[in-house]
C-alpha positions in Angstrom: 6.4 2.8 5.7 8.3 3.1 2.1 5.8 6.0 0.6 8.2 8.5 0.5 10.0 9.8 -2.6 13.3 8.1 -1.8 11.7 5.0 -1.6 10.2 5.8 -5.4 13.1 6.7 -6.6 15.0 3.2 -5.3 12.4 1.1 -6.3 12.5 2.7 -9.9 15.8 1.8 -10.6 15.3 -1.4 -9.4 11.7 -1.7 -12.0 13.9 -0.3 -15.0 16.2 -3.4 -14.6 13.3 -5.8 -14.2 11.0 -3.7 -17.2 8.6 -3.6 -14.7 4.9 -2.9 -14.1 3.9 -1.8 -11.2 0.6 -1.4 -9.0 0.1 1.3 -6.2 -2.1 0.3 -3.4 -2.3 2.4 -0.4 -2.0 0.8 3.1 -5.2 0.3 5.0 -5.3 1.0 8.6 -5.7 -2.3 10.8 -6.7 -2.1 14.0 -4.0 -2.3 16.9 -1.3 -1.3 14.3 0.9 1.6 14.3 1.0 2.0 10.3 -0.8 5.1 8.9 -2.4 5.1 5.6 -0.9 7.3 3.0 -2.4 10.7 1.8 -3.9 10.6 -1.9 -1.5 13.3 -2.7 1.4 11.6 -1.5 0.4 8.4 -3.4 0.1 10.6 -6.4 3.9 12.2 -5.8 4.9 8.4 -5.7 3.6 7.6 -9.3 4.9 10.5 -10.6 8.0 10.2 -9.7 8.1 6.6 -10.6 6.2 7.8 -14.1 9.3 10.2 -14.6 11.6 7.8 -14.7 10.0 5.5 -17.2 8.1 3.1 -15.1 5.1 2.5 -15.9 2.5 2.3 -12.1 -0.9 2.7 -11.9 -2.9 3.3 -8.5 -5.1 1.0 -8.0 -8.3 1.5 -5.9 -8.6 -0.5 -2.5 -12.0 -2.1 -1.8 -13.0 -3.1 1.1 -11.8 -0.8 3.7 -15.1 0.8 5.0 -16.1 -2.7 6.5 -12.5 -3.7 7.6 -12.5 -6.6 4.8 -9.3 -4.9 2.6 -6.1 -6.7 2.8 -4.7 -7.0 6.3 -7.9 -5.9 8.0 -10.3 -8.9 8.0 -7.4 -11.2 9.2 -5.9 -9.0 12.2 -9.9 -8.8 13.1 -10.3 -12.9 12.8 -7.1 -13.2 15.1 -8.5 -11.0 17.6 -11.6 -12.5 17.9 -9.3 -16.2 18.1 -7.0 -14.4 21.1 -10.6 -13.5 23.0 -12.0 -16.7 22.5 -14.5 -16.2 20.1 -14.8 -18.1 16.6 
């Protein structure tokens, strides 16, 4: 969705204004949603880019995606099982 080097290179100029730090967290699927998760490689291009201009970012690592728990996930699946009737 906004992983792509333009979308580093606008949101470091915006961070250099602000002195910014910022946290990389790559997008985990959800069920019944079109979004793809980024490649490691492309999250990698991101930083560096970001890096190169003086920002400082840091990946972070996402926990919680192998049992659909990570951010996103756990709620999509709870409002699922609400829509089917199940608590």
């Amino acid at each position: 969705m906004n992983d792509r080097p333009e979308h580093a290179q606008q949101l470091s100029r915006i961070c250099k204004t602000l002195r910014a730090n910022v946290n990389l967290i790559r997008y985990n699927e959800v069920a019944g949603l079109p979004h793809k998760r980024p490649t490691s490689q492309d999250v990698m291009n991101f930083q560096a880019i970001l890096r190169n201009s003086g920002v400082n970012a840091h990946v972070r690592k996402s926990r919680g995606r192998d049992i659909d728990a990570a951010c996103g996930q756990l709620r999509r699946k709870q409002e699922t099982l609400t829509q089917l009737g199940t608590p």
